[in-house]
MMTF fields as JSON, N, C-alpha, C and O atoms, coordinates in Angstrom:
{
  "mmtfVersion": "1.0.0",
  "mmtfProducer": "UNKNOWN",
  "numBonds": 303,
  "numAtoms": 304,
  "numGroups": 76,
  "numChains": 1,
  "numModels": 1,
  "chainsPerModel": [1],
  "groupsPerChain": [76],
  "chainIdList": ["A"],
  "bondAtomList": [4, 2, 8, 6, 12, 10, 16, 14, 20, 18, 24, 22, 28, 26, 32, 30, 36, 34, 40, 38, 44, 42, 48, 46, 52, 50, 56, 54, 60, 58, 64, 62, 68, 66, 72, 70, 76, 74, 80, 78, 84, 82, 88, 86, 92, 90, 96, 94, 100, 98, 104, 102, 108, 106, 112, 110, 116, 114, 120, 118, 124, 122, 128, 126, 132, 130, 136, 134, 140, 138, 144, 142, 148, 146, 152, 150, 156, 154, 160, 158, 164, 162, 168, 166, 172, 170, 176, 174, 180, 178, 184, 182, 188, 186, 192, 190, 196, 194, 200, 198, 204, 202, 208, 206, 212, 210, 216, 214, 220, 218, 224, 222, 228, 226, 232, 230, 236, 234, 240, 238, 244, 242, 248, 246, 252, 250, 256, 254, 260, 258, 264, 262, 268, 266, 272, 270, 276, 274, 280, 278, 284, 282, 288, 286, 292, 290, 296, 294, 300, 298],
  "bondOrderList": [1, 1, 1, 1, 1, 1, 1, 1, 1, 1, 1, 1, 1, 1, 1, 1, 1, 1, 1, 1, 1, 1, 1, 1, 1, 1, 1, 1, 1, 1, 1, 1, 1, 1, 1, 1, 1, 1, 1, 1, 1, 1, 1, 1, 1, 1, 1, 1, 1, 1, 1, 1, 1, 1, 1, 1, 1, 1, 1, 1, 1, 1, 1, 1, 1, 1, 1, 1, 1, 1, 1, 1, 1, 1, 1],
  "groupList": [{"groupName": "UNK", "atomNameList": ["N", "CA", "C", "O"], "elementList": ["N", "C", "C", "O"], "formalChargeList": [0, 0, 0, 0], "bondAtomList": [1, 0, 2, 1, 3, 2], "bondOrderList": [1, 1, 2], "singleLetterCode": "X", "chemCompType": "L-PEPTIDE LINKING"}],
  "groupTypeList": [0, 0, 0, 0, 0, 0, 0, 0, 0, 0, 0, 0, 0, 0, 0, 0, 0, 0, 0, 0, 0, 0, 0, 0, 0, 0, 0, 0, 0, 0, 0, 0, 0, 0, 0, 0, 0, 0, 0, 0, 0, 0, 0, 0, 0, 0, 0, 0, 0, 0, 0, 0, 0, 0, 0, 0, 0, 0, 0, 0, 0, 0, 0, 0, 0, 0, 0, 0, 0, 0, 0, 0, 0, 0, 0, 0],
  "groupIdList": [1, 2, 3, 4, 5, 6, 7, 8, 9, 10, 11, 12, 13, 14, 15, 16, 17, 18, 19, 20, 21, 22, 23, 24, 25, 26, 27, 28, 29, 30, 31, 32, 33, 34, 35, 36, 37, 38, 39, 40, 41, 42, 43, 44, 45, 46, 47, 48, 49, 50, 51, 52, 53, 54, 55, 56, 57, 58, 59, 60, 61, 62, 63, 64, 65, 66, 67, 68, 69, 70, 71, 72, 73, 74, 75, 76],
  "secStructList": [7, 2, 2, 2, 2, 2, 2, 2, 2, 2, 2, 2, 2, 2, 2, 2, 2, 2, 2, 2, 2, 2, 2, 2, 1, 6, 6, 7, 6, 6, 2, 2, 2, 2, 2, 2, 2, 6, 6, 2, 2, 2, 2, 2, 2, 2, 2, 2, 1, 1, 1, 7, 2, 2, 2, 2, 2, 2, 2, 2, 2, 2, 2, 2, 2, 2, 2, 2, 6, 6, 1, 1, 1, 7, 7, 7],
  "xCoordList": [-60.06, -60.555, -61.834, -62.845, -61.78, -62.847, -64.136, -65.02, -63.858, -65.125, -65.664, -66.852, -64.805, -65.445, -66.174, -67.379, -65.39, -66.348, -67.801, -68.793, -67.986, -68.852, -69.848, -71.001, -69.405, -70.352, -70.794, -71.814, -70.246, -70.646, -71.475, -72.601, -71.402, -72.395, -74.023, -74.997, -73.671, -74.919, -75.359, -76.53, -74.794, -75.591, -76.15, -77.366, -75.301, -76.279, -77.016, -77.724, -76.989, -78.384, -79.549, -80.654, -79.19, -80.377, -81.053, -82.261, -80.516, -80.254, -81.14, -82.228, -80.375, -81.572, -82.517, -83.184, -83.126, -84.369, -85.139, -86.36, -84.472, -85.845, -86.122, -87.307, -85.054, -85.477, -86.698, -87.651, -86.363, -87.128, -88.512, -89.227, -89.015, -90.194, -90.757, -91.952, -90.134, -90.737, -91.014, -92.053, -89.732, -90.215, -91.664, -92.597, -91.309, -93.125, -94.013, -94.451, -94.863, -95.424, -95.751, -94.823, -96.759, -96.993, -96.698, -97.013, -96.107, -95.412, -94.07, -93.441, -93.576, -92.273, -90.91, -89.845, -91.515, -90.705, -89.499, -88.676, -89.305, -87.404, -86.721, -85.499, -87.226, -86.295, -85.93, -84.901, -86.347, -85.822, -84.43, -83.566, -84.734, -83.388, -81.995, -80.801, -82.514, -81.23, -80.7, -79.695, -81.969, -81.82, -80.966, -80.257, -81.363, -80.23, -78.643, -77.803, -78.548, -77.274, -76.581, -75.391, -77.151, -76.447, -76.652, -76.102, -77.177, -77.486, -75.896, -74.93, -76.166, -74.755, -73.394, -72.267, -73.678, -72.069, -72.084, -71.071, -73.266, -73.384, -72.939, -72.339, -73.42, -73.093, -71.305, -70.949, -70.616, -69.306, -69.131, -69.041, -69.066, -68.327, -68.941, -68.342, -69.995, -70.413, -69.94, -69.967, -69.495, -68.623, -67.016, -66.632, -66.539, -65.108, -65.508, -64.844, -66.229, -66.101, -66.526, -67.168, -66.417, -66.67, -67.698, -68.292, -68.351, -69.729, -70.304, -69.805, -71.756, -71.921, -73.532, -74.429, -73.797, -74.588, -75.374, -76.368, -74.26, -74.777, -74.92, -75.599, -74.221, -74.566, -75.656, -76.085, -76.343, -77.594, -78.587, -79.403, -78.477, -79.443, -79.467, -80.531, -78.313, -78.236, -78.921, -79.533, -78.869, -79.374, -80.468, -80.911, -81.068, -82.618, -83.031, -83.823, -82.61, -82.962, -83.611, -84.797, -82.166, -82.009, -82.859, -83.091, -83.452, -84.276, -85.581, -86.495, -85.818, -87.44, -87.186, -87.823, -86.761, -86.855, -86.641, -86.709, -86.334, -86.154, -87.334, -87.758, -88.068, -89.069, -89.911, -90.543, -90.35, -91.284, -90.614, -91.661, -89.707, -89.669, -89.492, -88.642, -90.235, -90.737, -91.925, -92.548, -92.178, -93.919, -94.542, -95.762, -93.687, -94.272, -94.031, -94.902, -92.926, -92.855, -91.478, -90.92, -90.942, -89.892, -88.486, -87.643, -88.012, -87.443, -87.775, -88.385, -87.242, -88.245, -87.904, -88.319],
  "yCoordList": [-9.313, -10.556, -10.995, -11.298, -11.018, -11.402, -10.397, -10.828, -8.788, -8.599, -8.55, -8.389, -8.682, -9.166, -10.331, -10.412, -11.447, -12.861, -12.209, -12.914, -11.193, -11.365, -10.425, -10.299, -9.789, -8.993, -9.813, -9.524, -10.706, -11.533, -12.183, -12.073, -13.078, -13.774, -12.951, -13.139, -12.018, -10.827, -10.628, -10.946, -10.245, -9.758, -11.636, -11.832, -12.705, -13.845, -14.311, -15.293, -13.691, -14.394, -13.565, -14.004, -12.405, -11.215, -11.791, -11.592, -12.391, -12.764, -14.03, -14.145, -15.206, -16.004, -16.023, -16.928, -15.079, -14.577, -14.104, -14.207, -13.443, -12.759, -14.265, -14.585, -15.28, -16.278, -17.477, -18.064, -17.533, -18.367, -17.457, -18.101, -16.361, -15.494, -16.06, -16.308, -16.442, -16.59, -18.044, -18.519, -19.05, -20.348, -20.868, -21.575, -20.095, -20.484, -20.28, -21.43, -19.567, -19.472, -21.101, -21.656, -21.576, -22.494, -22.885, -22.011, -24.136, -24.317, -23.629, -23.779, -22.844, -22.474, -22.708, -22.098, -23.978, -24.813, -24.985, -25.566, -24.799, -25.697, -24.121, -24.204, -22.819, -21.793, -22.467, -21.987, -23.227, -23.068, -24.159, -24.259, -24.953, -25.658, -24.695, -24.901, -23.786, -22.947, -21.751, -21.046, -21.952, -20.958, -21.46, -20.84, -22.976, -23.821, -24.236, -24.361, -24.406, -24.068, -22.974, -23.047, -21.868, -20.454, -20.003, -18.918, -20.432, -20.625, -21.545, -21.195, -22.6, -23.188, -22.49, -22.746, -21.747, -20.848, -19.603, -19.196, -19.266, -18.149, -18.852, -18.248, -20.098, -20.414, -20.678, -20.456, -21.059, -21.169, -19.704, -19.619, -18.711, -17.412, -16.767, -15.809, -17.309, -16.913, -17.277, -16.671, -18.551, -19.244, -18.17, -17.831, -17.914, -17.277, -15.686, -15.391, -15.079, -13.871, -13.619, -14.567, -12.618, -12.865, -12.768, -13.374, -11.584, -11.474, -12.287, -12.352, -13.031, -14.37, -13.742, -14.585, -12.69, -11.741, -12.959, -13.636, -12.61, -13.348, -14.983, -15.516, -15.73, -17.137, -17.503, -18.654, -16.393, -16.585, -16.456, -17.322, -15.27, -15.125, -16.369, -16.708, -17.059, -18.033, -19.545, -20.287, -19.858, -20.36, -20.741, -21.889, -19.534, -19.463, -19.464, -20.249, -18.86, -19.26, -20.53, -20.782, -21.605, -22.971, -23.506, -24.648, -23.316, -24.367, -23.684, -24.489, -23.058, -22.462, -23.163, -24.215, -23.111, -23.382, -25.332, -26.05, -25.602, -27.024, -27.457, -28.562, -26.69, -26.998, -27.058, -28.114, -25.991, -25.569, -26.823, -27.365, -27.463, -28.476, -29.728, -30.434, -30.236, -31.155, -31.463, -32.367, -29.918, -30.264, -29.949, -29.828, -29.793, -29.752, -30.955, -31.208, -32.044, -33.608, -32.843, -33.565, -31.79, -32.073, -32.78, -32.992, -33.145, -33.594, -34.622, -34.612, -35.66, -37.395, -37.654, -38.677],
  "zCoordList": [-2.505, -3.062, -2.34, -2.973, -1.211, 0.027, -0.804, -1.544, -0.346, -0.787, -2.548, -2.828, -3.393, -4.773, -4.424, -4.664, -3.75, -3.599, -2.791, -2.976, -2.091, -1.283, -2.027, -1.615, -3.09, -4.23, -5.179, -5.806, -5.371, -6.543, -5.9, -6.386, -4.654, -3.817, -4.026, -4.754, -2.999, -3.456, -4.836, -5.045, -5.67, -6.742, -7.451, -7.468, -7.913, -8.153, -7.237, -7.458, -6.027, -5.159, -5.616, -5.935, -5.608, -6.545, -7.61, -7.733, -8.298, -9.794, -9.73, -10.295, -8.771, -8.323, -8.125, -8.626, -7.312, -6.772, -7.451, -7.34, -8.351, -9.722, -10.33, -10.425, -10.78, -11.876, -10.898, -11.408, -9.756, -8.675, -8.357, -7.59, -8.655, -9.175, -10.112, -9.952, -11.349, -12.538, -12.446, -12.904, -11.627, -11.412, -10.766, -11.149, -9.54, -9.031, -9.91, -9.908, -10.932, -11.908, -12.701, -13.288, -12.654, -13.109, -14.639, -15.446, -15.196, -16.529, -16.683, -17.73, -15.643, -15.984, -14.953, -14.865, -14.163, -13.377, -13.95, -13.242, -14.55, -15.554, -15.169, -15.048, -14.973, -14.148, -12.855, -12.38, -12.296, -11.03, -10.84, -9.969, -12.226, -12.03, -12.699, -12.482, -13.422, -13.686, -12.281, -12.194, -11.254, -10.592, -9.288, -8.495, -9.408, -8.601, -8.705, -7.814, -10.177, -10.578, -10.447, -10.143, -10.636, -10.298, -8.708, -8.527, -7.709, -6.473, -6.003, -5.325, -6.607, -5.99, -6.464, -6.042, -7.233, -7.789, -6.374, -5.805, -6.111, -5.511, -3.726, -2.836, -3.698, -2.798, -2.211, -1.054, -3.044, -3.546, -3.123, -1.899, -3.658, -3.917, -2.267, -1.779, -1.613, -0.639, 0.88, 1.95, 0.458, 1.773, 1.908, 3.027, 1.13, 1.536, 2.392, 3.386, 2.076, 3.068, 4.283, 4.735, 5.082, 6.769, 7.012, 7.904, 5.891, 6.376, 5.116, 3.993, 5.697, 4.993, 4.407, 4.387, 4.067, 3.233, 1.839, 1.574, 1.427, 0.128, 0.062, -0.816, 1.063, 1.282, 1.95, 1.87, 2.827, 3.167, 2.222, 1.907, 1.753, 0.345, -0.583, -1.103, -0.804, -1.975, -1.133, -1.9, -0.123, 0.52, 0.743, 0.772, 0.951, 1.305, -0.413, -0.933, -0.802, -2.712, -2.922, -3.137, -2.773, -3.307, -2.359, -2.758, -1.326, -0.362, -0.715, -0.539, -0.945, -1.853, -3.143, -3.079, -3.92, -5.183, -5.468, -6.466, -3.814, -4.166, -3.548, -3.887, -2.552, -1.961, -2.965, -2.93, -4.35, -5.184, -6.187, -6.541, -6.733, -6.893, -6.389, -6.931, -5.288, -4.754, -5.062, -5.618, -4.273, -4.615, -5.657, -5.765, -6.525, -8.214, -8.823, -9.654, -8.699, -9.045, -9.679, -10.505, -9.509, -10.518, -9.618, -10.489, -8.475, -7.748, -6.952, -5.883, -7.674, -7.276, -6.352, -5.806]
}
């Protein structure tokens, strides 16, 4: 169970990371709020295993992509 949670962590932080690519791209800011929603699932499935692989990845995701919406106005 542990390591499915800790594959799934990994592969939507992957998953994140390509859509938070396309977010920085100017006019296509509204990826990064889907990339935050699936960031916090990844974050969830990432807290239960020992090695914390994929909760770092999802992590560092959601604090780029919230940073790139700050300083884009989309996070008031």
């Amino acid at each position: 169970m542990k390591t499915l949670c800790q594959i799934l962590s990994v592969l939507i932080g992957l998953v994140c990371a390509v859509l938070m690519l396309f977010g920085i791209i100017p006019l296509l800011g509204w990826t990064l709020w889907a990339t935050l929603g699936l960031c916090v699932l990844g974050i969830i499935f990432g807290a239960f295993p020992e090695r914390k692989i994929g909760l770092t990845i999802n992590v560092a995701v959601a604090v780029v992509a919230i940073l790139r919406l700050f300083l884009g106005g989309g996070v008031v």
